[in-house]
Z-matrix of the N, CA and C atoms (Angstrom, degrees):
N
C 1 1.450
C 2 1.522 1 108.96
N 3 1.617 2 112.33 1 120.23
C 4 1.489 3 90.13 2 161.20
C 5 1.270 4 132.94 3 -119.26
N 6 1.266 5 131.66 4 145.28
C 7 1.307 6 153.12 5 -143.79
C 8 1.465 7 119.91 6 -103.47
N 9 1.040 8 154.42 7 128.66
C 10 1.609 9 160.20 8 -143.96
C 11 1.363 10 102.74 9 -123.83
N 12 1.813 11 128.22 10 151.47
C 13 1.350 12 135.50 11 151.78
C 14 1.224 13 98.05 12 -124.71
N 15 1.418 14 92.87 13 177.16
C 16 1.647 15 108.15 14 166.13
C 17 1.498 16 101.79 15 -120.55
N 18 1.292 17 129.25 16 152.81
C 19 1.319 18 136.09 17 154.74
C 20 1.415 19 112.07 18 -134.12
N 21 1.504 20 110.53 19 170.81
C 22 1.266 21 122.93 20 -169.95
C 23 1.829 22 100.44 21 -76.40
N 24 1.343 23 95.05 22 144.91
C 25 1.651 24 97.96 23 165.66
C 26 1.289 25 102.57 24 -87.49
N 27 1.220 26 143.90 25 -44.92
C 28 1.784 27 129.61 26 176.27
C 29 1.285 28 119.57 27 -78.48
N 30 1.283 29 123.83 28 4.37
C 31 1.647 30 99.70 29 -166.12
C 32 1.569 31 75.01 30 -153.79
N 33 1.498 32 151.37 31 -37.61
C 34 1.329 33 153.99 32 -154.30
C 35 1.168 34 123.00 33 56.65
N 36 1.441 35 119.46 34 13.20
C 37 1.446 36 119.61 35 159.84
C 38 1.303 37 102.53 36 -63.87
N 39 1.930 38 95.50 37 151.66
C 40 1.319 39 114.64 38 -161.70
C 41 1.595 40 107.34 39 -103.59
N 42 1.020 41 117.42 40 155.59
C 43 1.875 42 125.14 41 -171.99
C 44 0.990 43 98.15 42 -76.56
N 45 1.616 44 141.32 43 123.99
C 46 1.013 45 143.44 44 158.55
C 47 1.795 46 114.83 45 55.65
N 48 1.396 47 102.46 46 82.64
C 49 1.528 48 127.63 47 -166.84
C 50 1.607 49 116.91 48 -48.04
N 51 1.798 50 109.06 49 -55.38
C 52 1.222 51 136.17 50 141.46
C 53 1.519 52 128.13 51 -17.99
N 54 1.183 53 114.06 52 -79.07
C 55 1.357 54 148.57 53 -176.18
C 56 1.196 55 138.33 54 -105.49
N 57 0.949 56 102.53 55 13.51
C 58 1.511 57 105.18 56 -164.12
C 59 1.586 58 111.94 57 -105.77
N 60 0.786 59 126.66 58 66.82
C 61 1.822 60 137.79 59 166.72
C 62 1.322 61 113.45 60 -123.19
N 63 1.689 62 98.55 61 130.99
C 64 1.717 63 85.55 62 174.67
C 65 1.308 64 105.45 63 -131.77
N 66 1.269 65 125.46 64 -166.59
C 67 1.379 66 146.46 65 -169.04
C 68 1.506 67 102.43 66 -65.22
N 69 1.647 68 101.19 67 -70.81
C 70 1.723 69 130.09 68 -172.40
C 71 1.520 70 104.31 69 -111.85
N 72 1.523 71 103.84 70 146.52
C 73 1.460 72 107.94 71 155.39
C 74 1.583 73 120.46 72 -41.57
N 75 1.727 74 100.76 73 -51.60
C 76 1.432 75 95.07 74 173.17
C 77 1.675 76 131.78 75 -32.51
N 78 1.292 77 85.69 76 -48.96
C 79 1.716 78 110.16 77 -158.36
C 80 1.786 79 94.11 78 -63.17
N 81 1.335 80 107.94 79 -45.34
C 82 1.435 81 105.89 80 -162.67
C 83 1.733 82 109.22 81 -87.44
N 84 1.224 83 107.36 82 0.70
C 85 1.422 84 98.63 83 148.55
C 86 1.541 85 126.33 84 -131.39
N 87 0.817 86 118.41 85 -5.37
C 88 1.881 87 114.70 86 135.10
C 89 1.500 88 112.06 87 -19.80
N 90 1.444 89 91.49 88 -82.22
C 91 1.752 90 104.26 89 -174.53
C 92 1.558 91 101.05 90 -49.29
N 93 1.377 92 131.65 91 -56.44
C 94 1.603 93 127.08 92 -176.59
C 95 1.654 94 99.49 93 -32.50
N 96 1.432 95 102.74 94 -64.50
C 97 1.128 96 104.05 95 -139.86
C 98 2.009 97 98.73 96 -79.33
N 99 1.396 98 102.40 97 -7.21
C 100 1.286 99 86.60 98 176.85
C 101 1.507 100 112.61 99 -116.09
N 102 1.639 101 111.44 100 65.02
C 103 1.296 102 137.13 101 -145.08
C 104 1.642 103 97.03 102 -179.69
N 105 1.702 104 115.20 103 32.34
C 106 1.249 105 100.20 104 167.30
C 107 1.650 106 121.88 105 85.90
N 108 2.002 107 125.75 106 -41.88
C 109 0.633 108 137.82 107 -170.12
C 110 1.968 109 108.75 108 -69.70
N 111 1.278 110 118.58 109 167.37
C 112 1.189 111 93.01 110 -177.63
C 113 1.886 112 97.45 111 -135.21
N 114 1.490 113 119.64 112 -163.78
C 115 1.209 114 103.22 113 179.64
C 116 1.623 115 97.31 114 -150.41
N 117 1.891 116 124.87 115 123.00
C 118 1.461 117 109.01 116 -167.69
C 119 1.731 118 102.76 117 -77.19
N 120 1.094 119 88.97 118 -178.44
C 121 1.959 120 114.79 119 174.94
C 122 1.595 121 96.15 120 -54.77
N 123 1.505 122 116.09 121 -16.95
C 124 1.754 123 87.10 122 169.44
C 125 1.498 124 122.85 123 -134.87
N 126 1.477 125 99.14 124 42.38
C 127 1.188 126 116.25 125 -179.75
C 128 1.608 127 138.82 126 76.12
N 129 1.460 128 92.23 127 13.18
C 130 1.524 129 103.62 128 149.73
C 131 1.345 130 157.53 129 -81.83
N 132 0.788 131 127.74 130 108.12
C 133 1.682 132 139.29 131 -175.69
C 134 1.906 133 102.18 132 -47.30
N 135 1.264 134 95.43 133 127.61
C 136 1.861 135 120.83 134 158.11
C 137 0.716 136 118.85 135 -151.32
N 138 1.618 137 103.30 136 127.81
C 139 1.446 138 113.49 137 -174.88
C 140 1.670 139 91.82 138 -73.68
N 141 2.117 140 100.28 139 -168.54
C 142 1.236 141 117.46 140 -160.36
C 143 1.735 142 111.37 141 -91.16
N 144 1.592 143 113.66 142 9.43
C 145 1.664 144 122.47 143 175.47
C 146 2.008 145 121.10 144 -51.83
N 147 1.324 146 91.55 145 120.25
C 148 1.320 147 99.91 146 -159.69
C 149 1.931 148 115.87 147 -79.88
N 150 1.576 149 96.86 148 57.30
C 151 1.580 150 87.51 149 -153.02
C 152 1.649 151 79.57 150 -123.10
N 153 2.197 152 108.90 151 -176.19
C 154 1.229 153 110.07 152 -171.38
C 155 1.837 154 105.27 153 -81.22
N 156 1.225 155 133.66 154 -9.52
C 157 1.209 156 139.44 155 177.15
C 158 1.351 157 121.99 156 -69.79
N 159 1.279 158 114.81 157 -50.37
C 160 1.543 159 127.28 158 155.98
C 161 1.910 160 128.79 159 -69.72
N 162 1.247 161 89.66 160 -21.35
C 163 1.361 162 97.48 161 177.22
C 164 1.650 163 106.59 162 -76.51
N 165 0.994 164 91.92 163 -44.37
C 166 2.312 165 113.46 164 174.05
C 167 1.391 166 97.61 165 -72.68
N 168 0.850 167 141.20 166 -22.14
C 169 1.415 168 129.37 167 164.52
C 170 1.471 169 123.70 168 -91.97
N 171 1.175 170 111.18 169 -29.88
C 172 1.953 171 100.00 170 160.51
C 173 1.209 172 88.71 171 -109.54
N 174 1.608 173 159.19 172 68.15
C 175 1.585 174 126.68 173 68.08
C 176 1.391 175 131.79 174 -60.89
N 177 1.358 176 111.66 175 -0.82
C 178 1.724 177 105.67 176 -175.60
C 179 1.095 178 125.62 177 74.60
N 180 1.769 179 102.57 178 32.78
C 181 1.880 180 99.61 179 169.79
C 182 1.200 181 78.47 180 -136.83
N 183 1.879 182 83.49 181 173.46
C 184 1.491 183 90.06 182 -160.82
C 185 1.387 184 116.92 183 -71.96
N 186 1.251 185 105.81 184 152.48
C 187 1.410 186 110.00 185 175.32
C 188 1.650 187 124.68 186 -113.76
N 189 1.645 188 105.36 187 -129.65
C 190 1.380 189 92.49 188 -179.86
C 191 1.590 190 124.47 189 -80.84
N 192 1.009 191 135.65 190 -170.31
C 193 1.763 192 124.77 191 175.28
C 194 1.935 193 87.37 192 -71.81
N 195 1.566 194 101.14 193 146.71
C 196 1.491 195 107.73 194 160.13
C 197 1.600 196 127.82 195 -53.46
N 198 0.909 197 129.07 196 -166.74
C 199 1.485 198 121.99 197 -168.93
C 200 1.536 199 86.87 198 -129.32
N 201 1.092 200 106.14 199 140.86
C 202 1.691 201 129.79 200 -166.73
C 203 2.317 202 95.59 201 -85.57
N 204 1.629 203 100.64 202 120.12
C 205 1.226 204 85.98 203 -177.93
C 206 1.729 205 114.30 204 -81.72
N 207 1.381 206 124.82 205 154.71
C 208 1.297 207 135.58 206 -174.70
C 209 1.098 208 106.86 207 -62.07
N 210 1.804 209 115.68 208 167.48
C 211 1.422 210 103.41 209 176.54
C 212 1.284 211 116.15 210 -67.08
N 213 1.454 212 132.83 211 170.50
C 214 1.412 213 121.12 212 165.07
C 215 1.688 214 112.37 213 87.46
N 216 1.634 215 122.29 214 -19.98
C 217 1.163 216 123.32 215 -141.55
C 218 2.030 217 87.69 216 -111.13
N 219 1.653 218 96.51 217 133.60
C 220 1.802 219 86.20 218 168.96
C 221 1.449 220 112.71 219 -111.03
N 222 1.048 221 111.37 220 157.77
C 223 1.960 222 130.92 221 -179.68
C 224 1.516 223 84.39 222 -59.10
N 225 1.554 224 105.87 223 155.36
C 226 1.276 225 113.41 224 145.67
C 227 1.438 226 132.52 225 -76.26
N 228 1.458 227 122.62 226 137.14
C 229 1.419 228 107.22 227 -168.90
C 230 1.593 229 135.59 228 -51.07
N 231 1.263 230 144.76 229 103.44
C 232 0.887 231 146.88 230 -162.90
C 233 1.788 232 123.49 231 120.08
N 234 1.502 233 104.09 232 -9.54
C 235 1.151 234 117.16 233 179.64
C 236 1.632 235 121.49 234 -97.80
N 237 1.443 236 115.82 235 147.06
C 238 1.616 237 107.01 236 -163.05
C 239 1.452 238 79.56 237 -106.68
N 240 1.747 239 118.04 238 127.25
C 241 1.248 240 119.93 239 -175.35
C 242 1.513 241 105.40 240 -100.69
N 243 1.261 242 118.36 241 158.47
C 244 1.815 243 122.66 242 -164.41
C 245 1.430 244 88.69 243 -69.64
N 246 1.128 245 127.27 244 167.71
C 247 1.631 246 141.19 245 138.85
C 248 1.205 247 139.57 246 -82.25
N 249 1.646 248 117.70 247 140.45
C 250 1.633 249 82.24 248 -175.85
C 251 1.683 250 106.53 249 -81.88
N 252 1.535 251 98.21 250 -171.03
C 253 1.506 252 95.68 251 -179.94
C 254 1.113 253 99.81 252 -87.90
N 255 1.777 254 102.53 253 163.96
C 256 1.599 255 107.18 254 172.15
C 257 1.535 256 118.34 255 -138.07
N 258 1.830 257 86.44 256 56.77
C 259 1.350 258 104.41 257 171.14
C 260 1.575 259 103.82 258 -110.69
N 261 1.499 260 107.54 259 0.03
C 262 1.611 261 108.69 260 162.06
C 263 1.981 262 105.16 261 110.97
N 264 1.335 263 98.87 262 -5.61
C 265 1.718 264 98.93 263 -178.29
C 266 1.729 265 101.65 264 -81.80
């Protein structure tokens, strides 16, 4: 069976550390988002961290660079996920 999270796009903490697997992508950000978390105009996930990085990221300017996904790890559908670099860092 495989199982879905959500994590933060600025900081990559994960929604509900414990518990947090779901069925569908859908499912696992539904619950984020109906948990405080929010989602910008282009389909990014932030959690509810009360700092200037997250705050700049659900106003919709730019913020920090995205968080590079892990190996193994997929974008959520609709989202353009960062790359890593391939200057080897």
């Amino acid at each position: 069976m495989l199982l879905w999270s959500a994590h933060c796009s600025v900081c990559a903490a994960p929604f509900d550390e414990e518990f947090g697997y779901f069925a569908t992508t859908r499912e696992a950000v539904e619950q984020a988002v109906g948990n405080d978390w929010t989602t910008t105009s282009g389909g990014q996930l932030v959690c509810d961290a009360a700092d200037h990085d997250h705050h700049t990221a659900r106003a919709g300017a730019p913020g920090p660079a995205p968080i590079v996904p892990g190996p193994g790890q997929v974008p959520l559908p609709g989202t353009t996920p960062a790359t890593a670099p391939t200057d080897g860092r």
